[in-house]
Every structure is written in C-alpha cells, then in structure tokens.
N, CA, C and O atoms as CSV, one atom per row, in Angstrom:
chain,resi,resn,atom,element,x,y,z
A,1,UNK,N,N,-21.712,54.681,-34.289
A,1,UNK,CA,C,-23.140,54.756,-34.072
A,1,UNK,C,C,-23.888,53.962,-35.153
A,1,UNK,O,O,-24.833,53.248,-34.816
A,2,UNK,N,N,-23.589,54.034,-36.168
A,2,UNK,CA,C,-24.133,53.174,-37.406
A,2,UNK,C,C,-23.997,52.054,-37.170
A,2,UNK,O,O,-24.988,51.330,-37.077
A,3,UNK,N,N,-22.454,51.464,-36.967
A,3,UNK,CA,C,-22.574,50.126,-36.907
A,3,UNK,C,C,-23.173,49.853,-35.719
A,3,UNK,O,O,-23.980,48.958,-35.968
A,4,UNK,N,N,-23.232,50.166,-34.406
A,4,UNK,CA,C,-24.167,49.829,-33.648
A,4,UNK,C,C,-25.962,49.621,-34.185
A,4,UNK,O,O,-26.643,48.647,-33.863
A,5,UNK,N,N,-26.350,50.537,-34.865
A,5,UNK,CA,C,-27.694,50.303,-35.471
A,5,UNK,C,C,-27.486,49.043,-36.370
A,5,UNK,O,O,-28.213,48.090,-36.091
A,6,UNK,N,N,-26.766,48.914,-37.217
A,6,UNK,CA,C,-26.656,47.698,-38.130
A,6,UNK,C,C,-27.284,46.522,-37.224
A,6,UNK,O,O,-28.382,45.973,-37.136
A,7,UNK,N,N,-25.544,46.376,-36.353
A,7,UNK,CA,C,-25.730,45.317,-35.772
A,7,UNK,C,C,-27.362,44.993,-35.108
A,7,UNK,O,O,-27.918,43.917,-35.329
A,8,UNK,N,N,-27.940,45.981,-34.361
A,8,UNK,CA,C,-29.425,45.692,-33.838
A,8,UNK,C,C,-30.219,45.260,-34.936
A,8,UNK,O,O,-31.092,44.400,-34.829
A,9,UNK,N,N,-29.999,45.700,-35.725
A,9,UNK,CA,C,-31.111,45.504,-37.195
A,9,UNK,C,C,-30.844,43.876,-37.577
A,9,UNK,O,O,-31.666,42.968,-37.701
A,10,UNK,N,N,-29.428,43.863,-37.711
A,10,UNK,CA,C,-29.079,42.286,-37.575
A,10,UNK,C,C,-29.682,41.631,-37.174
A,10,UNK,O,O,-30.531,40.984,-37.787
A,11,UNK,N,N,-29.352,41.558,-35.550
A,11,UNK,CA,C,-29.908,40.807,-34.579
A,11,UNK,C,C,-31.652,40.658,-34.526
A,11,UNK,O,O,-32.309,39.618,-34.540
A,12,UNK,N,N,-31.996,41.672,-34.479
A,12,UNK,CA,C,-33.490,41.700,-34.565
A,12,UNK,C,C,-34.228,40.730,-35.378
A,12,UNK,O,O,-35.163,39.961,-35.153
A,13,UNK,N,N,-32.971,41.223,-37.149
A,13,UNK,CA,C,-33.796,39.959,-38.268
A,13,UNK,C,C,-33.607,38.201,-38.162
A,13,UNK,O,O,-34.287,37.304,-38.662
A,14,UNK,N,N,-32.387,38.154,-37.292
A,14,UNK,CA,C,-32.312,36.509,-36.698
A,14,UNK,C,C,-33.321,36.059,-35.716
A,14,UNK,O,O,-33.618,34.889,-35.474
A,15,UNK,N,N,-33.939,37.406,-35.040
A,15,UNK,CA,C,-34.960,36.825,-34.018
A,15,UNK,C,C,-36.078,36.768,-34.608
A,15,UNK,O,O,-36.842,35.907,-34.172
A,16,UNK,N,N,-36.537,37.565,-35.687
A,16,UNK,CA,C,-37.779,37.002,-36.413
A,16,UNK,C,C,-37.730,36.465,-37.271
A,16,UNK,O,O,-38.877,36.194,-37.626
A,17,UNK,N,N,-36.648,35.890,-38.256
A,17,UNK,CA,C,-36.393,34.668,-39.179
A,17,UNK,C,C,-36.432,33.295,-38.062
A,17,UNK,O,O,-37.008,32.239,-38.327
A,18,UNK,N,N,-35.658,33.584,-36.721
A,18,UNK,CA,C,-35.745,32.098,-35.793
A,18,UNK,C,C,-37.290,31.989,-35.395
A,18,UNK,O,O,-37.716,30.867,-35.122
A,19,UNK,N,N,-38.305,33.277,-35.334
A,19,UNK,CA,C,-39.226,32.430,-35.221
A,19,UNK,C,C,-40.416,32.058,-36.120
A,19,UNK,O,O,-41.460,31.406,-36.111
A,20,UNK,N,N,-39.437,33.077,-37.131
A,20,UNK,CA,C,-40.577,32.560,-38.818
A,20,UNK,C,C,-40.733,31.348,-39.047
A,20,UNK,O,O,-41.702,30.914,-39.670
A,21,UNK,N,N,-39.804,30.631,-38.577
A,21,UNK,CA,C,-39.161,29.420,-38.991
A,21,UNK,C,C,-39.629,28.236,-38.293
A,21,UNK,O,O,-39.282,27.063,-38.430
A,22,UNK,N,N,-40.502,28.777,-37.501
A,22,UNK,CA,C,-41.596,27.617,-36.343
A,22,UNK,C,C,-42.937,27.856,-36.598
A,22,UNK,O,O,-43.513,28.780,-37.172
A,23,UNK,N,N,-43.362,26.727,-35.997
A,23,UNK,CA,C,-45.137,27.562,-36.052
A,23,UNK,C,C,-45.633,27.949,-34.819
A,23,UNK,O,O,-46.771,28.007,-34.353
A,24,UNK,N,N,-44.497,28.207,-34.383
A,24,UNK,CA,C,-44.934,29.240,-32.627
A,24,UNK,C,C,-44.911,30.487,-32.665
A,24,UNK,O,O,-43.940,30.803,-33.351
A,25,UNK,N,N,-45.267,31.079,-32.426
A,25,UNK,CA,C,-44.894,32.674,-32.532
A,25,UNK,C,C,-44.412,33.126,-30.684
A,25,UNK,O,O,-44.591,32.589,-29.591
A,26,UNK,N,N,-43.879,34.128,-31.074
A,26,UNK,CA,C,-42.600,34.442,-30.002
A,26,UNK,C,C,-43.995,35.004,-28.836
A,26,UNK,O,O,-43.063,34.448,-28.255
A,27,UNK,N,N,-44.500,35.213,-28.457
A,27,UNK,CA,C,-45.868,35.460,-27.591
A,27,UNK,C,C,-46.466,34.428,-27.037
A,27,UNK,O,O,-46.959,34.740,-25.953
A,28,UNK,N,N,-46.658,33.124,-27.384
A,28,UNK,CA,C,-46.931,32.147,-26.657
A,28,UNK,C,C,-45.865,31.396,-26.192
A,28,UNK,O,O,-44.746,31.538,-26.684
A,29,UNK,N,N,-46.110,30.534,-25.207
A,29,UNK,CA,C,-45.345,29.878,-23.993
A,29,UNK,C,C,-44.828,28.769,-24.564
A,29,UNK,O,O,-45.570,27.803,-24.744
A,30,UNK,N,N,-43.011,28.704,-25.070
A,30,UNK,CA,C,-42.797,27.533,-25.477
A,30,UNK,C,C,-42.872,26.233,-23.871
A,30,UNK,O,O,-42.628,26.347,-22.670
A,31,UNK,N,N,-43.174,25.512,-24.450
A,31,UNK,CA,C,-42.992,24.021,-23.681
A,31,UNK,C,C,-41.803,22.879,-23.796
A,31,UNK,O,O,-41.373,22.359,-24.826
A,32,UNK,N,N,-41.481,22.694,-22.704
A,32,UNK,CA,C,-40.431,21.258,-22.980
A,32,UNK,C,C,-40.835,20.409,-22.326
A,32,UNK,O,O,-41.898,20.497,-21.712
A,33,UNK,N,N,-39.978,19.261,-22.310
A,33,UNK,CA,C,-40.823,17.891,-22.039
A,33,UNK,C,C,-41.151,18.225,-20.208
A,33,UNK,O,O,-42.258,17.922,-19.762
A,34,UNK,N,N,-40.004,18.901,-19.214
A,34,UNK,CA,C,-40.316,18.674,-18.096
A,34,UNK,C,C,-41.352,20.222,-17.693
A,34,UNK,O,O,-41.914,20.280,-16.600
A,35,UNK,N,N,-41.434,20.944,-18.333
A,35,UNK,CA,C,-42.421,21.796,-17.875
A,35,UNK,C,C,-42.152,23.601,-18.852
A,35,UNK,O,O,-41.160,23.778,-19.558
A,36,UNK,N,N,-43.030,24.483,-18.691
A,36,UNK,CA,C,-42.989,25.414,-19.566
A,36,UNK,C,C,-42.089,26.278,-18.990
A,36,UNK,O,O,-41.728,26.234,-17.813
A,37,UNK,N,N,-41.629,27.279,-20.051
A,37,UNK,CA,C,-41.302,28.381,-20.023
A,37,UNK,C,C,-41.690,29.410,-19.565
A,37,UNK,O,O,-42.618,29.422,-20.373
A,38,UNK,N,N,-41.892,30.557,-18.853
A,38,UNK,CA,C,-42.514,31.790,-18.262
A,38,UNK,C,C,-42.293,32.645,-19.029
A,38,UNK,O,O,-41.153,32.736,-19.483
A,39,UNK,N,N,-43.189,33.451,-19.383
A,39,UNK,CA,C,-42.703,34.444,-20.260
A,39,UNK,C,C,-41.874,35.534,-19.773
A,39,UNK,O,O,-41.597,36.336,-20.665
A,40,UNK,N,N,-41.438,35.783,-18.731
A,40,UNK,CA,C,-40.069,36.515,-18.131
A,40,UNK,C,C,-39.037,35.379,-18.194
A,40,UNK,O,O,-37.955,35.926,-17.981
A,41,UNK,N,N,-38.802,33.770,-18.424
A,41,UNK,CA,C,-37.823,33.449,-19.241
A,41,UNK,C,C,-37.295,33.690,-20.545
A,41,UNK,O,O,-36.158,33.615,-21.011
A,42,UNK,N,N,-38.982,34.158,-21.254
A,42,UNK,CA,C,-38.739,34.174,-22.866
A,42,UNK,C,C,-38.040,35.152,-22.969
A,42,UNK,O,O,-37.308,35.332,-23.942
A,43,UNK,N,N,-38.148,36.038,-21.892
A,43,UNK,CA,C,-37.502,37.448,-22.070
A,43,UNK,C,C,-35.702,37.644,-21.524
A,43,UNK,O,O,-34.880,38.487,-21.883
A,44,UNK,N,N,-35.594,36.748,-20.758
A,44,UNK,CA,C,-34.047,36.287,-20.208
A,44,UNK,C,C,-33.910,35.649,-21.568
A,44,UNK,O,O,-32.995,36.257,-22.123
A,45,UNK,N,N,-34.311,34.854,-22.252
A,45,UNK,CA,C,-33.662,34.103,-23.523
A,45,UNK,C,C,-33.254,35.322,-24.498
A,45,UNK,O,O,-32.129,35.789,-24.675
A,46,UNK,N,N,-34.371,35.676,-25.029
A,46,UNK,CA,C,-34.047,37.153,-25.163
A,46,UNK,C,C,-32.714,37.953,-25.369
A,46,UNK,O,O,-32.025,37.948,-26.390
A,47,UNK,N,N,-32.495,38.602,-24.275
A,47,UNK,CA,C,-31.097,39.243,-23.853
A,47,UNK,C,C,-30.176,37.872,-24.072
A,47,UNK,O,O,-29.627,37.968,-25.170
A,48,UNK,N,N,-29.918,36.978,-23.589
A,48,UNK,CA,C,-28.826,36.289,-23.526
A,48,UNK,C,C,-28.737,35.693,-24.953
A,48,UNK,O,O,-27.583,35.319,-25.161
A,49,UNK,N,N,-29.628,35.458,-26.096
A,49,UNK,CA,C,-29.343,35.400,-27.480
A,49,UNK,C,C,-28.703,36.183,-28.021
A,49,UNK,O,O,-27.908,35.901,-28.917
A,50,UNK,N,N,-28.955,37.511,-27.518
A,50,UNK,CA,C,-28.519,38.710,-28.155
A,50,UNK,C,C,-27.185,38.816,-27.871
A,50,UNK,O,O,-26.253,38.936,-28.666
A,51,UNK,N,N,-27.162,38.757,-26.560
A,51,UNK,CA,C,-25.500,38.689,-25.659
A,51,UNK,C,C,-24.159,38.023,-26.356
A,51,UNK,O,O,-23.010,38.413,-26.567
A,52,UNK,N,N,-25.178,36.374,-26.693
A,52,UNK,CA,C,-24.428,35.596,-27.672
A,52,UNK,C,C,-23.828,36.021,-29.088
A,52,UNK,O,O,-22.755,35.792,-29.646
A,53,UNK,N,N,-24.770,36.612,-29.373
A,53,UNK,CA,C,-24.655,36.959,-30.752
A,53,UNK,C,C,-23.601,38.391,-30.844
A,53,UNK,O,O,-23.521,39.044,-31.884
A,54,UNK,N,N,-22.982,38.672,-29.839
A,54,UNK,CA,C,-21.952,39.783,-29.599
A,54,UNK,C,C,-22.902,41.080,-29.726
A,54,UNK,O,O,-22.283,41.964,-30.318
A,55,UNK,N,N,-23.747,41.343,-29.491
A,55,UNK,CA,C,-24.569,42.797,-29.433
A,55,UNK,C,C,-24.370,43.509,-27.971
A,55,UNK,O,O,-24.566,42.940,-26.897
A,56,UNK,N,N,-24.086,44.414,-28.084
A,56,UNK,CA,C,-23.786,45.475,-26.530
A,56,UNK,C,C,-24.911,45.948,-25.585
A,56,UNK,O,O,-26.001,46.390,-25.947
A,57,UNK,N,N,-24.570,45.821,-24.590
A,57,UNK,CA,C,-25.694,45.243,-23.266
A,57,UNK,C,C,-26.703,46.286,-23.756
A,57,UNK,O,O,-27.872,45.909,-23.670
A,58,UNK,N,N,-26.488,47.662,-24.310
A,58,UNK,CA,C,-27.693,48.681,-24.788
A,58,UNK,C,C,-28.582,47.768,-25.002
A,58,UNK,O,O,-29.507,47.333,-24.316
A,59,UNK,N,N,-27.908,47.354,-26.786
A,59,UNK,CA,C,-28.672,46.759,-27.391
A,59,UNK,C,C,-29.940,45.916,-27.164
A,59,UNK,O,O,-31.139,46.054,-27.405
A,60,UNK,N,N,-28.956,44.747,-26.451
A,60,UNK,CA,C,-29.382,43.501,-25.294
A,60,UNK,C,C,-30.950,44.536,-24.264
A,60,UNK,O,O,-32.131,44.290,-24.509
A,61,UNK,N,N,-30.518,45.560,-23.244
A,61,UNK,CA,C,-31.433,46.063,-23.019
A,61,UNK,C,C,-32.669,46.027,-23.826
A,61,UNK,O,O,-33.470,45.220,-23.352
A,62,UNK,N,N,-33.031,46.539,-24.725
A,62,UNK,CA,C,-33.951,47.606,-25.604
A,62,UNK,C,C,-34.569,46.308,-26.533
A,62,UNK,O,O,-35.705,46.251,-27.002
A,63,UNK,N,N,-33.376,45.181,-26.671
A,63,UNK,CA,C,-34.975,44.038,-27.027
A,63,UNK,C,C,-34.828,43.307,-26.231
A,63,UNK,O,O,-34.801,42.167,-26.695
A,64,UNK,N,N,-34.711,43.346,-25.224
A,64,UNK,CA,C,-35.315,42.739,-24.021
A,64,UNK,C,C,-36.827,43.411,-23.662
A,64,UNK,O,O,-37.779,42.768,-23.220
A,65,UNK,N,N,-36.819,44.622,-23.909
A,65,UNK,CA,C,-37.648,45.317,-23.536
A,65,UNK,C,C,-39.215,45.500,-24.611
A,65,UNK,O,O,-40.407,45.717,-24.396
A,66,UNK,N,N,-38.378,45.272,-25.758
A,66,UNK,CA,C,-39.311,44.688,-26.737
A,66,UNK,C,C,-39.910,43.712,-26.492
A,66,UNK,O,O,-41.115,43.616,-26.260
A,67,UNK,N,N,-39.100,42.877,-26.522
A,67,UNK,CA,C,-39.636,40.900,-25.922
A,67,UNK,C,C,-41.088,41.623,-24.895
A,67,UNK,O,O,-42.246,41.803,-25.271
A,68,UNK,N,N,-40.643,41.829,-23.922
A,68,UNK,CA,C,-41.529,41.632,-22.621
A,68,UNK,C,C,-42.806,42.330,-23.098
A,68,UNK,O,O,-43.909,41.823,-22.895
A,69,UNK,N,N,-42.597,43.882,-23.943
A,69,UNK,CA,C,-44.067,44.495,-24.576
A,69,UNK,C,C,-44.514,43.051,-25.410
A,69,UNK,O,O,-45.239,42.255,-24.814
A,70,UNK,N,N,-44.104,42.782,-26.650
A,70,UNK,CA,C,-44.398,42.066,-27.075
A,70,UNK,C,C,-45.085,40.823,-26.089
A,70,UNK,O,O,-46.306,40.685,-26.154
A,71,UNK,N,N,-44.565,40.231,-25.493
A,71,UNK,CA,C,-45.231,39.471,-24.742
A,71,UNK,C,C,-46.229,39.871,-23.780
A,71,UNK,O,O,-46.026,39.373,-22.673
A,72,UNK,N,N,-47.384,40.717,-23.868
A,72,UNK,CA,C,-48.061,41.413,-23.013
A,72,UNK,C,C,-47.525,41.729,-21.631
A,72,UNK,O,O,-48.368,41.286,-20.851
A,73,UNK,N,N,-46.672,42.203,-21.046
A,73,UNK,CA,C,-45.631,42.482,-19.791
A,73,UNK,C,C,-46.941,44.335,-19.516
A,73,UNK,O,O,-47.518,45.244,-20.112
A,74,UNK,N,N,-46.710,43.868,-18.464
A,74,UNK,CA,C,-46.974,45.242,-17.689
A,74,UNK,C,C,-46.204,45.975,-17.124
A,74,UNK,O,O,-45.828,45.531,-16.039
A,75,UNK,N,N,-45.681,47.218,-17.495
A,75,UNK,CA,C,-44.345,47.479,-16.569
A,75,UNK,C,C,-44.597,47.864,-15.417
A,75,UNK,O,O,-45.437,48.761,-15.486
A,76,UNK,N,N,-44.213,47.585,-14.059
A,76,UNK,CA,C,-44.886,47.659,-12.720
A,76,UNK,C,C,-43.542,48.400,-11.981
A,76,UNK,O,O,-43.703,48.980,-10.907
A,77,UNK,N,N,-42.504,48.354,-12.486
A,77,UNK,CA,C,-41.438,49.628,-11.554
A,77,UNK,C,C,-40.442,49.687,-12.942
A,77,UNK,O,O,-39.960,48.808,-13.655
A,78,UNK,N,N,-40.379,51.340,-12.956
A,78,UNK,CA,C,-39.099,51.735,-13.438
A,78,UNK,C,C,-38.161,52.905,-12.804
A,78,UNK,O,O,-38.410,53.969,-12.239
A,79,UNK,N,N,-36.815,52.128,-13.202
A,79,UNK,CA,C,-36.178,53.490,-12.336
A,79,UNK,C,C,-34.680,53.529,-13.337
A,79,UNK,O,O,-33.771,52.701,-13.405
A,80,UNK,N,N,-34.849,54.697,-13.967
A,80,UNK,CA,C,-33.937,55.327,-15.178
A,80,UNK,C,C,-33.281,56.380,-14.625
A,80,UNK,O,O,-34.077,57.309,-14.494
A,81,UNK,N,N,-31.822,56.754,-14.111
A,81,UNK,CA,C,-31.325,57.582,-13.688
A,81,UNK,C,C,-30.327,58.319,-15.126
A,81,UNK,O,O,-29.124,58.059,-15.096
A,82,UNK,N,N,-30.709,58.965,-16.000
A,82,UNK,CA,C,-30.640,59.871,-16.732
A,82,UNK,C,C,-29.641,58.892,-17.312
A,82,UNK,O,O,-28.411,58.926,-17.291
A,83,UNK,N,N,-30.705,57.775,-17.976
A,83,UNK,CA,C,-30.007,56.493,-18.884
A,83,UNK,C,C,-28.964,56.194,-19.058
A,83,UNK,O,O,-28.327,56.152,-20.111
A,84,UNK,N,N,-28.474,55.782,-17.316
A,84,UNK,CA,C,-27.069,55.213,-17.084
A,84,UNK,C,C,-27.373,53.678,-17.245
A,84,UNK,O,O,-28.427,53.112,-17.534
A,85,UNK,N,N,-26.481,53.324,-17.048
A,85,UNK,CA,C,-26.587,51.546,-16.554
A,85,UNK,C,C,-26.945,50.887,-15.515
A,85,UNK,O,O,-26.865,49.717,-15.142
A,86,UNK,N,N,-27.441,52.055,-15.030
A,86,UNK,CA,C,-28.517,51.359,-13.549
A,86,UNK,C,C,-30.024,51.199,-13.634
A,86,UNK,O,O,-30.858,50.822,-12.810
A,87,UNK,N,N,-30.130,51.721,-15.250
A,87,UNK,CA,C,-31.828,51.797,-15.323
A,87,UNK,C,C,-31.736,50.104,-15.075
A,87,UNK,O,O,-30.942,49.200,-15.337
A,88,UNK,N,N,-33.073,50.264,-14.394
A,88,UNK,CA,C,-33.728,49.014,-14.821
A,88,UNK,C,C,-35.450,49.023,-14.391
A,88,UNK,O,O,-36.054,49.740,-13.594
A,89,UNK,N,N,-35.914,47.941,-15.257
A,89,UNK,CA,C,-37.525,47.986,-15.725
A,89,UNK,C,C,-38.137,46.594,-15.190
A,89,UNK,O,O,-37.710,45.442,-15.263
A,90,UNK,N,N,-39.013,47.010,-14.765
A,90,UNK,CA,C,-39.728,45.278,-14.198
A,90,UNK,C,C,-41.000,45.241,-15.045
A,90,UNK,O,O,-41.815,46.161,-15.115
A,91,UNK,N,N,-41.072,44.080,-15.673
A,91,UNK,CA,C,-42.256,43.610,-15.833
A,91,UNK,C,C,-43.045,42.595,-15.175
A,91,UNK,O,O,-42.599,41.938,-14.234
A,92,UNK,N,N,-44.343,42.433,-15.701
A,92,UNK,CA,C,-45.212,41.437,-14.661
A,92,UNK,C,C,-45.932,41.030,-16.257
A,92,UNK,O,O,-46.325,41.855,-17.083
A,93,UNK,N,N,-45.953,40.059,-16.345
A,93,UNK,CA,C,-46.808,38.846,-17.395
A,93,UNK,C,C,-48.167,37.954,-16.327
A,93,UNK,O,O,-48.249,37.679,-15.130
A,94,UNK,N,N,-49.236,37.699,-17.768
A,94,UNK,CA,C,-50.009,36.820,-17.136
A,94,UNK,C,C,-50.055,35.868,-16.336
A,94,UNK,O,O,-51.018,35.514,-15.655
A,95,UNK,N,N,-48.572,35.229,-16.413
A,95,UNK,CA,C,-48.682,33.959,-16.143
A,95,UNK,C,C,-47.883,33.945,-14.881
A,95,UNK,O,O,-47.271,33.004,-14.378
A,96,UNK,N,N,-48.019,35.247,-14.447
A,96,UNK,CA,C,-47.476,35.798,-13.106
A,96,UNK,C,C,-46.057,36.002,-12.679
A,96,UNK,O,O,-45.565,36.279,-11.585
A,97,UNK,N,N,-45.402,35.725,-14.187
A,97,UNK,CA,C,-44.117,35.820,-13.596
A,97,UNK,C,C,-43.656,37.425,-13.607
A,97,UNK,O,O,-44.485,38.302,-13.849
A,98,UNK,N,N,-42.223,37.735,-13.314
A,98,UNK,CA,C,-42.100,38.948,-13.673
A,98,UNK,C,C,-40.326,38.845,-14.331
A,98,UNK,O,O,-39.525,37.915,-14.238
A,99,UNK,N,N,-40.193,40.091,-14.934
A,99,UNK,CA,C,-38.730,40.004,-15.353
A,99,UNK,C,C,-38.106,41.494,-15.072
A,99,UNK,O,O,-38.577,42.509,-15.586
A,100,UNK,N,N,-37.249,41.487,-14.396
A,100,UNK,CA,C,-36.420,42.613,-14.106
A,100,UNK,C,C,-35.070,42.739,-14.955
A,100,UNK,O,O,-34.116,41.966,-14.865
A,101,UNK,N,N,-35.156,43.809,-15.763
A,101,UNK,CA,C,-34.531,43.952,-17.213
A,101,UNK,C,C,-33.583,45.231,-16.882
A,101,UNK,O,O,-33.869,46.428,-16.863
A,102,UNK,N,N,-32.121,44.436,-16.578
A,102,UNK,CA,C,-31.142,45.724,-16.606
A,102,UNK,C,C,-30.218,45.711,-17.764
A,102,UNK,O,O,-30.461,44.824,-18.582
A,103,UNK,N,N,-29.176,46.515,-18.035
A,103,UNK,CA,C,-27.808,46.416,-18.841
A,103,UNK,C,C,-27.343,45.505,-18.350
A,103,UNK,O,O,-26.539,45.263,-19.250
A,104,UNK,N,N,-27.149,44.688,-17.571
A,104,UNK,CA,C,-26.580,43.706,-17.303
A,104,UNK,C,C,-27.515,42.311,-17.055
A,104,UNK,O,O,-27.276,41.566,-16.105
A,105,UNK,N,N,-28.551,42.061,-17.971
A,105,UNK,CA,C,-29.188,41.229,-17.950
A,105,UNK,C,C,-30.595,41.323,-17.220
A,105,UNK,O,O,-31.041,42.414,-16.864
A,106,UNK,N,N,-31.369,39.960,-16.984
A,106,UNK,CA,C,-32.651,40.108,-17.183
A,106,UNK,C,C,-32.563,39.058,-16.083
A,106,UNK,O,O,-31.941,37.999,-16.165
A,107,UNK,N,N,-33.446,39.605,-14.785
A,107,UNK,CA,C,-33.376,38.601,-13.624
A,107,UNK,C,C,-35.085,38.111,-13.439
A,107,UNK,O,O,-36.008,38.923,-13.359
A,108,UNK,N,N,-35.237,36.684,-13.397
A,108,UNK,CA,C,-36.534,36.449,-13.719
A,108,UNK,C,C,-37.067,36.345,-11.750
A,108,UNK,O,O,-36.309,36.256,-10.784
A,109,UNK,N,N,-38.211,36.388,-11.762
A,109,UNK,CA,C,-38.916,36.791,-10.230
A,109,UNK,C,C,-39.618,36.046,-10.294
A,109,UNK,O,O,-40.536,36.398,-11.036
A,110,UNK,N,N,-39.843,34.349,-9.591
A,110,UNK,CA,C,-41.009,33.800,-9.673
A,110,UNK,C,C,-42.407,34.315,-8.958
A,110,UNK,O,O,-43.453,33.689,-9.125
C-alpha cells in the first residue's frame, strides 16, 4: 500500500516538474503544427503517461480524473459499482469534447 502511494506521489511530481518546465500550463490547449489538442486528449495523455511510467491502472484512473477536474471537465455520467473496475466517469470540456475515464484507459468522444 505504501509503495503504491510513493509511486503516485512520484508520478504526480514528473507531471508537474514536465509542466513547470514550459510556459504552458497543463489547462490550456497544447497546439501542433496540424491542429490542437482537445482537452479529453490532454486527459488520454494523461493516463497513458502514467501507464508508461509503470503506475497501476488505479493509479492511472484517479489522475486521469484529476487531469479532467483540473481542466474544467464537467462530469456528465458516472457509474461506480462498489469501486470495481467497471467504474467509469465521463467528462464534457468546453471545447466540447468529452473523455470517458475507465481502469482501463480513457476513451476520447468527439
């Protein structure tokens, strides 16, 4: 149980040293040359950084779920069956996208 907390604490401080380290902050819409990001991608990047970084789908969950608050997300359906691995949470962002956030990743909804 500890090292599970470590590791999140870890992970967490690579995601705000990676974006100390820009002058973007993780809330606005990165851009690339052929077109932007949605902020229910920022939130698939999200989980799958974390994924990378060997953290356990919990984990992966719960800042995913951060990401999307953080990114002003509205949560518009949840359905938690006595916090198995079937919960999953939808959000809806300004920019109309939405992100559906399970233990097994983060499915973006144009």
């Amino acid at each position: 149980m500890m090292v599970m907390m470590l590791l999140m604490i870890m992970v967490m401080m690579r995601v705000v040293l990676r974006y100390s380290n820009t002058k973007q902050k993780p809330n606005q819409i990165k851009e690339t040359k052929m077109n932007t990001i949605t902020k229910a991608e920022q939130v698939a990047q999200t989980y799958d950084d974390a994924l990378r970084d060997n953290l356990y789908s919990k984990g992966c969950y719960e800042l995913a779920i951060d990401a999307a608050g953080t990114l002003g997300g509205i949560e518009i359906d949840y359905s938690n069956i006595t916090e198995s691995y079937t919960s999953k949470v939808t959000f809806e962002f300004d920019d109309k996208s939405r992100a559906q956030i399970t233990y097994g990743g983060v499915f973006v909804i144009c």
